[in-house]
C-alpha positions as CSV (number, residue, x, y, z in Angstrom):
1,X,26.7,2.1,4.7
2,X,27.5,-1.5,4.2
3,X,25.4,-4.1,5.7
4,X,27.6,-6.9,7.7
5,X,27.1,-10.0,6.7
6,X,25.0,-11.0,10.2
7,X,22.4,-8.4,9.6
8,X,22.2,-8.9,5.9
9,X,22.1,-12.9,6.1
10,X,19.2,-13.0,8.4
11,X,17.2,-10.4,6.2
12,X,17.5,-12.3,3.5
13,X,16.4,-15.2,5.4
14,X,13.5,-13.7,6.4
15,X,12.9,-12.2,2.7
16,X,13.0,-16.0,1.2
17,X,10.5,-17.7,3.9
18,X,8.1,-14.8,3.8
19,X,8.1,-14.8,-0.1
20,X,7.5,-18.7,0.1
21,X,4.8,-18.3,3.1
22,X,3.0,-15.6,2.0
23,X,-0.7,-14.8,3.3
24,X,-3.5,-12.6,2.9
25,X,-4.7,-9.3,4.2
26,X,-6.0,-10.1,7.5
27,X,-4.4,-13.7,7.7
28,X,-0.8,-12.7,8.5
29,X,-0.6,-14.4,11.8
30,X,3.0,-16.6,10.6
31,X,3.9,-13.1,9.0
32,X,3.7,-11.5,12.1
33,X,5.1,-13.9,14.8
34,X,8.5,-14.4,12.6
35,X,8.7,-10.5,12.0
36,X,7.6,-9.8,16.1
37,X,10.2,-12.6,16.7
38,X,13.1,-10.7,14.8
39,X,12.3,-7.8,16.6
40,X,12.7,-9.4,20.4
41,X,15.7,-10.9,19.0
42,X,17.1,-7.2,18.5
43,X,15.5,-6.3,22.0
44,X,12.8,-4.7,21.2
45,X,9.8,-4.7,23.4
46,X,7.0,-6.5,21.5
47,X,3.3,-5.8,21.3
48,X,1.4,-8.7,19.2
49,X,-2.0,-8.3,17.8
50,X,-2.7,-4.8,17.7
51,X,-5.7,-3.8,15.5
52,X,-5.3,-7.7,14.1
53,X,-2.3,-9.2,13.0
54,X,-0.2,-5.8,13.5
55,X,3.3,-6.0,15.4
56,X,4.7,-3.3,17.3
57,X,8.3,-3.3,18.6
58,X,9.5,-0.1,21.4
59,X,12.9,0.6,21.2
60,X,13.8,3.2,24.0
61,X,17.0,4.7,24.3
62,X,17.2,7.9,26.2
63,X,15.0,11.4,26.0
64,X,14.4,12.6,22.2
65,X,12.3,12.2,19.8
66,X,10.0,9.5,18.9
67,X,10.2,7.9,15.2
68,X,8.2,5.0,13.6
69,X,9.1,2.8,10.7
70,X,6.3,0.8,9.4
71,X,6.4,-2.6,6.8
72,X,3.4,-4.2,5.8
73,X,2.5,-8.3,6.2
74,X,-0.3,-8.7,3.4
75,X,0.2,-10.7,0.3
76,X,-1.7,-10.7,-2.9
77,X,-4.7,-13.0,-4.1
78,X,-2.0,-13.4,-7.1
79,X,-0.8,-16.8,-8.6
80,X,3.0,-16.4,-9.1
81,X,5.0,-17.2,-11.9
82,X,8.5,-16.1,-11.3
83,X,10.4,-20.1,-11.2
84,X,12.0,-18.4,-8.6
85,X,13.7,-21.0,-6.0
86,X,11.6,-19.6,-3.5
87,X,8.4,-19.3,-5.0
88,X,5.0,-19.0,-3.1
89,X,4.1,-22.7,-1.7
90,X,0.3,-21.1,-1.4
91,X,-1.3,-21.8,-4.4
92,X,-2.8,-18.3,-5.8
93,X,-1.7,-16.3,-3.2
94,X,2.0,-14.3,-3.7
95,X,3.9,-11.3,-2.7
96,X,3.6,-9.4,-5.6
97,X,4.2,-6.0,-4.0
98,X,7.1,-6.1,-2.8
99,X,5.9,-6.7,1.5
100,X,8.4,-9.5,2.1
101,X,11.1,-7.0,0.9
102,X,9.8,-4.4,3.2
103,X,9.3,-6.5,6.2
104,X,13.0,-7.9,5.6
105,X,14.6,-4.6,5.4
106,X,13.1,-2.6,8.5
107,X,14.2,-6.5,10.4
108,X,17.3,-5.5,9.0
109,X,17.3,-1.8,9.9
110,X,16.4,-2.3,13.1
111,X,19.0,-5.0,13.9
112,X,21.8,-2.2,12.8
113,X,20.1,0.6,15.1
114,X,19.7,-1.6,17.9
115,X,23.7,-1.6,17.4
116,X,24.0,1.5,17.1
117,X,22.4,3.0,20.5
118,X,25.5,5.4,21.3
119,X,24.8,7.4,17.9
120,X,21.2,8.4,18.7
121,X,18.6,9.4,21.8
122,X,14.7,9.0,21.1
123,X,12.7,5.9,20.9
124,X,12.3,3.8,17.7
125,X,8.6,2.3,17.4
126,X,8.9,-0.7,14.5
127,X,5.7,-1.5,13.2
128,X,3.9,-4.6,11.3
129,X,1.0,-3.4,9.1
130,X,-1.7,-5.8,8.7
131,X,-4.0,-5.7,5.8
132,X,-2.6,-2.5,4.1
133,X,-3.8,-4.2,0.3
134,X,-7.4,-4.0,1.7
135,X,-6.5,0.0,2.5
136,X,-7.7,-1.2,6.4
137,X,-5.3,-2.0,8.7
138,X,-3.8,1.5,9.1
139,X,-6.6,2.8,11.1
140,X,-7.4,-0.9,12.4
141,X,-4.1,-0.2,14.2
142,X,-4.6,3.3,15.3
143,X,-8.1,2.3,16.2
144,X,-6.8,0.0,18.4
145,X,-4.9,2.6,20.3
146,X,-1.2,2.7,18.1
147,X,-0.4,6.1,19.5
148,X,-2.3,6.2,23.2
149,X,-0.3,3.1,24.2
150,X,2.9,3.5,22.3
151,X,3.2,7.2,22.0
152,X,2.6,9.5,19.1
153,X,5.8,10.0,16.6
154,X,7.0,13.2,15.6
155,X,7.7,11.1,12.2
156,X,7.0,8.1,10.6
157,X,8.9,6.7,7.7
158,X,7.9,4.0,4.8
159,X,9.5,2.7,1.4
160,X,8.1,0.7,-1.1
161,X,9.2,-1.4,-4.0
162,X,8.6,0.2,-7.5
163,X,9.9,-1.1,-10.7
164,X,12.9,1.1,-10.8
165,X,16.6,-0.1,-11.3
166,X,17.5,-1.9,-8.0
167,X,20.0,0.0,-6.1
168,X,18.1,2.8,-6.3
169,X,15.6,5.0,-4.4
170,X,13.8,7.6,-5.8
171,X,12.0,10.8,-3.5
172,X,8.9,12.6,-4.9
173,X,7.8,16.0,-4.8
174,X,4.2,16.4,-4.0
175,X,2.0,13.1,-4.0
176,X,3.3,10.1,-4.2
177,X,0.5,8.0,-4.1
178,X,-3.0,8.6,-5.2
179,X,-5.6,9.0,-3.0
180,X,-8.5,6.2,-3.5
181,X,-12.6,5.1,-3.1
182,X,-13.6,1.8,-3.7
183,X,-17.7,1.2,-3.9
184,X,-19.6,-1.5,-4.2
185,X,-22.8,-1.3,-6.1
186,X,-25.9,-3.4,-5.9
187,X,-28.3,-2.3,-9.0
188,X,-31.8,-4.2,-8.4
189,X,-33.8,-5.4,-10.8
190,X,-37.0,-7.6,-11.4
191,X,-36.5,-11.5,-12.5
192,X,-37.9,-12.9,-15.1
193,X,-38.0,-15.4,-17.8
194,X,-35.6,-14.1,-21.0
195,X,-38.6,-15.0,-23.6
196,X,-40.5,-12.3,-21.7
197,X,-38.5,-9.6,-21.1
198,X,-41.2,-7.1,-20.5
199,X,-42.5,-8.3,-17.3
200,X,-38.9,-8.2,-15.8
201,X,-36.8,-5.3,-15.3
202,X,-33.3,-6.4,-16.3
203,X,-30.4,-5.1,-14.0
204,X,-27.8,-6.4,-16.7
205,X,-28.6,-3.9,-18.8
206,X,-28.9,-1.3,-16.5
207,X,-25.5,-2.1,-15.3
208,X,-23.9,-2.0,-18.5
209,X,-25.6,1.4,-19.1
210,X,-23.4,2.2,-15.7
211,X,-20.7,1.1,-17.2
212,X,-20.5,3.1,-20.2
213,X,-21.9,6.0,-18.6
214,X,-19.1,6.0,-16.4
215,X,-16.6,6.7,-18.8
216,X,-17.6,10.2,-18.7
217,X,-16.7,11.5,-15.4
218,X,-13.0,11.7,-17.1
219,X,-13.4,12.7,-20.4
220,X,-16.3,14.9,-19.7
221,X,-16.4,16.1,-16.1
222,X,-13.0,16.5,-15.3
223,X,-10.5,18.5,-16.0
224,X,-7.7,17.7,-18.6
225,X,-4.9,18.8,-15.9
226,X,-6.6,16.6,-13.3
227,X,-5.4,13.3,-12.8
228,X,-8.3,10.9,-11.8
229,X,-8.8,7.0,-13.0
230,X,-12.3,5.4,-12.4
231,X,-12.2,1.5,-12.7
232,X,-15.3,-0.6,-12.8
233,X,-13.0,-3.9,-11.8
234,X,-15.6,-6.2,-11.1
235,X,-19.5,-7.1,-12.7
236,X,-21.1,-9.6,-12.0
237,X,-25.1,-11.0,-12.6
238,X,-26.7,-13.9,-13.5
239,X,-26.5,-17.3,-13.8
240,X,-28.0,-18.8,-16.9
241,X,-28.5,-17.6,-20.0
242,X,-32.5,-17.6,-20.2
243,X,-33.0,-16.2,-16.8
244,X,-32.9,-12.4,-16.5
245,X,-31.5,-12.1,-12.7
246,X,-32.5,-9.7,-10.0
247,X,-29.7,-7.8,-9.1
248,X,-26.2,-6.9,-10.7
249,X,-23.0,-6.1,-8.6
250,X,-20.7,-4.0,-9.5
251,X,-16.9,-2.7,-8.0
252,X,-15.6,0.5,-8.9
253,X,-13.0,2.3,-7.7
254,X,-11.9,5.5,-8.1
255,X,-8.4,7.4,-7.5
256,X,-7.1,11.2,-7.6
257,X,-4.5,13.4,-6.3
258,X,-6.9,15.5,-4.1
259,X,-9.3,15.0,-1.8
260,X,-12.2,17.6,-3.3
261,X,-11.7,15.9,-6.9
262,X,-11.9,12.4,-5.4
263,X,-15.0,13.4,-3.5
264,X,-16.3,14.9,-6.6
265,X,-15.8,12.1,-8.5
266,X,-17.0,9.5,-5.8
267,X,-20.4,11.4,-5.7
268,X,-20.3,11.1,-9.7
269,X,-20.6,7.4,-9.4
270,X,-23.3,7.2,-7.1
271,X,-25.1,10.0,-9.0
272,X,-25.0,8.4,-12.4
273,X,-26.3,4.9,-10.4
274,X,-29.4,6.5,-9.3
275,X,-30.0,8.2,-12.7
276,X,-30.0,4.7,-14.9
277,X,-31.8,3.0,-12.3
278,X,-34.2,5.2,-12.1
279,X,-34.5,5.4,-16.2
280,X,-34.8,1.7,-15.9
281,X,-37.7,1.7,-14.2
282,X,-35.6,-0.1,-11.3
283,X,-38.5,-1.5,-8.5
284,X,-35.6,-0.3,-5.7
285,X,-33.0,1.9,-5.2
286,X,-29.7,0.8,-5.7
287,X,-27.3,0.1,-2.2
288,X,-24.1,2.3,-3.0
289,X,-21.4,1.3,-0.1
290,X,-18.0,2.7,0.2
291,X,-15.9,-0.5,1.6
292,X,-12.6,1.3,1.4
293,X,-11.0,4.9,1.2
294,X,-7.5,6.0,1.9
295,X,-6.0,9.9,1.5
296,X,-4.0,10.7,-1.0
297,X,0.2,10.0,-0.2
298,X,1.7,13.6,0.4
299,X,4.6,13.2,2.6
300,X,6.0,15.8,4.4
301,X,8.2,18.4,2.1
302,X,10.5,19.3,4.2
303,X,11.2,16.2,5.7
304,X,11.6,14.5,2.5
305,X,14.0,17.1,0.9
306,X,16.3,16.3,4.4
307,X,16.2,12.9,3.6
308,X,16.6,12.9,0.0
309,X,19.9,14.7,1.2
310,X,20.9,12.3,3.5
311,X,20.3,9.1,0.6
312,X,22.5,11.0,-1.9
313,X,24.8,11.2,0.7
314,X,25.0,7.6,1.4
315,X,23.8,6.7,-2.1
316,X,25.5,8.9,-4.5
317,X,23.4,11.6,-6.6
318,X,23.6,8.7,-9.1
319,X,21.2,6.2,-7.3
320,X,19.1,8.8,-6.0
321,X,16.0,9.6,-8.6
322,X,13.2,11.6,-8.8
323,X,9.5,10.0,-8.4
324,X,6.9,11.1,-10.5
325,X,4.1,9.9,-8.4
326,X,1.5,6.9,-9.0
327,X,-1.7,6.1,-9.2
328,X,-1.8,3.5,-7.1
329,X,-2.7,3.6,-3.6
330,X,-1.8,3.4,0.2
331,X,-3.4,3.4,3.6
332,X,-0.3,4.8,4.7
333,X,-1.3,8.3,4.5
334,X,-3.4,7.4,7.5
335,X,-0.8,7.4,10.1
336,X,0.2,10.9,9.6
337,X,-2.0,14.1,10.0
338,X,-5.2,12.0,8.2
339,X,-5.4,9.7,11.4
340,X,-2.9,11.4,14.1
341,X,-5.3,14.1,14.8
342,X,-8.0,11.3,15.7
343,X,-5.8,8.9,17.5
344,X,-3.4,10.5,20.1
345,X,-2.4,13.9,18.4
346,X,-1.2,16.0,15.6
347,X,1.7,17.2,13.9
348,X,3.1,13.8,12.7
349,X,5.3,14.4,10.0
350,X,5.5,11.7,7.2
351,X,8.2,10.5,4.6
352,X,7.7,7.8,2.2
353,X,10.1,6.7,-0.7
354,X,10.2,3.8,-3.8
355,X,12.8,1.2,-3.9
356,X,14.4,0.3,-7.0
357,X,13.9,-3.6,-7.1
358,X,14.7,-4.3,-10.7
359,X,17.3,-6.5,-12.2
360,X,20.2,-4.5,-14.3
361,X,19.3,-7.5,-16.2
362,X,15.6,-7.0,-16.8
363,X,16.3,-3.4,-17.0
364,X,18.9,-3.4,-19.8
365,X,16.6,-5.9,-22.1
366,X,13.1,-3.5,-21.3
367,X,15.6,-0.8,-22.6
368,X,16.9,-2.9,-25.6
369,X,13.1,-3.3,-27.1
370,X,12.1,-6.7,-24.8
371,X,9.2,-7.5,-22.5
372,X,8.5,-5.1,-20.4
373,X,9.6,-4.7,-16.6
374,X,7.1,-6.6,-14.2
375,X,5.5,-4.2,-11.9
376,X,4.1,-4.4,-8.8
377,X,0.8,-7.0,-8.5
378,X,2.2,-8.8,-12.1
379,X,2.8,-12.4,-11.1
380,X,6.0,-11.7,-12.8
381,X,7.2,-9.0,-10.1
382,X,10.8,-10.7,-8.5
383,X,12.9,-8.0,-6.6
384,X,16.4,-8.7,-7.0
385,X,17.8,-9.2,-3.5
386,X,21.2,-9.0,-4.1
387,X,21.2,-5.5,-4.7
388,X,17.8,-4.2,-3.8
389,X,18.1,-5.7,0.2
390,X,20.7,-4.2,1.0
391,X,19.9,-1.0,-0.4
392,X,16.4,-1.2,1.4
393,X,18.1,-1.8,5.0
394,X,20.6,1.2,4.0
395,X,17.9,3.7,3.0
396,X,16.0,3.0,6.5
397,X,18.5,3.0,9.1
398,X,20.1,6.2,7.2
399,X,16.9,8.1,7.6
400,X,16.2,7.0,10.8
401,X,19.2,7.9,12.3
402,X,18.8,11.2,11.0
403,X,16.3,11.9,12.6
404,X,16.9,10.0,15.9
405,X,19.9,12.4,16.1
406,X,17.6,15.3,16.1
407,X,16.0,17.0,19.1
408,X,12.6,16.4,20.1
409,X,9.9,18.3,18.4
């Protein structure tokens, strides 16, 4: 399918002022009036503010079945350097994963199935994301009644940039995504002067002991066919140099391809807290606190082999790749049977693929021995959206149609 030029023009439009306006998770509120405004441009009915910042646009067009497409709005605390045209007037903040991309491609979808009413029956649901880098605004939106007021879908559809040739998409076959825990750690200690070390209890060394003693859990407590990453990101304590503080923070988080071995590993963490601060002699327990957790990305089989037929139909076998899956992580899984189940039903069927967003370009010189491609969060990432657009609005309205054309489920 080519995209005319007045669908493609405005997308692009869109795609440029969102990359140069971009805000964070739980600030979108320009993100989401210009992406709610292109949606009542295409006559869509338009619910704003819905679980914060989240958009949702009804389509109805006759009896059949119900599908959602969902973007996200976030950026990245990220300070770009692409010396693109367009780059981020917000100083340290970017889109560096690809959202502005997203957002301008299912503005563009939907313009071309607005369009196209007489080749499908159901009712389209568009939806903003807020705050999906923060893994929250998923089930903010649901929790704020997504699917009582707007109807549960029998499917819901995503893509999502990956550094892959632009041009291309590419369908996985099992998880897609890992699942993730992020935990915040609070190891107390007892102050003190640093000449006297004895009459303190020092958490900095207790939380280096963490540290270290994390690195078992891979090498030692799972299993070499698992897949699991634990990443102590963050550690902080202290002040001065001659003060021994009283307290030490630390962020973790962890990521696996299953919910028991994430679990598992979660409880690892919080095990091998306790243990060093009890060997430490800590004077209090620590406070373990999960701030974030999202299921890991399994879209639907069946639904993604259909549509992985329907892009090589459009695409050519050529342009259509296989996904290995990632360790990186969504809160997308949430709006499928994670969530549904919780929040207006069950049965919701998921698909999710990447989109290729890399220069031929970049891509010949990584393959000719130069720097590498920029992935996603690198303040280096720049989509090409000549090719990569276009391709986006394509792969959407492709798969939606196919299933608007289907009876209800």
């Amino acid at each position: 399918m080519d995209v005319p030029p007045d669908v493609l023009r405005p997308a692009v439009e869109l795609c440029l002022d969102l990359h140069a306006h971009p805000e964070l998770s739980g600030d979108e509120c320009r993100t989401a009036g210009l992406f709610a405004d292109r949606l009542e441009q295409q006559g869509c009915s338009v619910t704003r503010k819905v679980g914060g910042h989240g958009v949702v646009g009804v389509l109805r067009n006759g009896s059949g079945p119900t599908v959602m497409l969902r973007t996200e709005l976030d950026a990245l605390p990220v300070a770009e350097n692409t010396g693109l045209s367009y780059t981020s007037t917000v100083p340290g903040v970017m889109h560096a994963c690809g959202h502005d991309v997203h957002a301008a491609a299912l503005a563009g979808a939907t313009a071309l199935l607005a369009r196209a009413r007489e080749d499908w029956r159901g009712t389209l649901l568009v939806v903003g994301q807020p705050a999906e880098e923060t893994l929250s605004g998923a089930r903010a939106m649901l929790e704020d009644g997504l699917y009582e007021r707007f109807g549960t879908p029998d499917a819901v559809l995503a893509q999502h940039t990956a550094p892959l040739p632009a041009g291309t998409v590419a369908h996985g076959r099992g998880p897609v995504m890992a699942g993730s825990a992020t935990l915040d750690i609070v190891i107390r200690g007892r102050g003190g002067h640093a000449g006297t070390p004895h009459l303190a209890v020092d958490p900095v060394v207790t939380a280096a002991a963490v540290v270290l003693r994390l690195q078992g859990v891979v090498s030692r407590e799972t299993a070499p066919a698992e897949q699991v990453v634990l990443t102590v990101g963050s550690l902080r304590a202290g002040e001065r140099g001659n003060v021994i503080p009283d307290r030490a923070e630390l962020g973790v988080t962890v990521r696996a391809f299953s919910e028991p071995v994430l679990r598992r590993v979660t409880d690892a963490v919080e095990r091998i807290v306790r243990g060093e601060c009890a060997a430490s002699g800590c004077p209090e327990d620590p406070v373990v606190t999960i701030t974030s957790r999202s299921p890991a990305l399994v879209p639907d089989p069946d639904l993604t082999e259909a549509l992985r037929a329907v892009h090589t139909a459009g695409f050519g076998a050529g342009r259509v790749i296989h996904w290995p899956g990632a360790t990186a992580t969504e809160d997308f899984p949430w709006f499928g049977e994670h969530g549904a189940a919780l929040h207006g039903g069950s049965g919701v069927r998921t698909a999710y693929w990447m989109l290729g967003v890399t220069s031929a370009a970049q891509w010949r010189s990584a393959l000719a021995g130069g720097d590498p491609v920029p992935a996603n969060h690198s303040p280096e990432f720049a989509p090409d959206l000549r090719t990569a657009l276009p391709t986006g609005i394509t792969a959407m309205t492709d798969a939606a149609l196919h299933l608007l054309r289907e009876a209800p489920r």
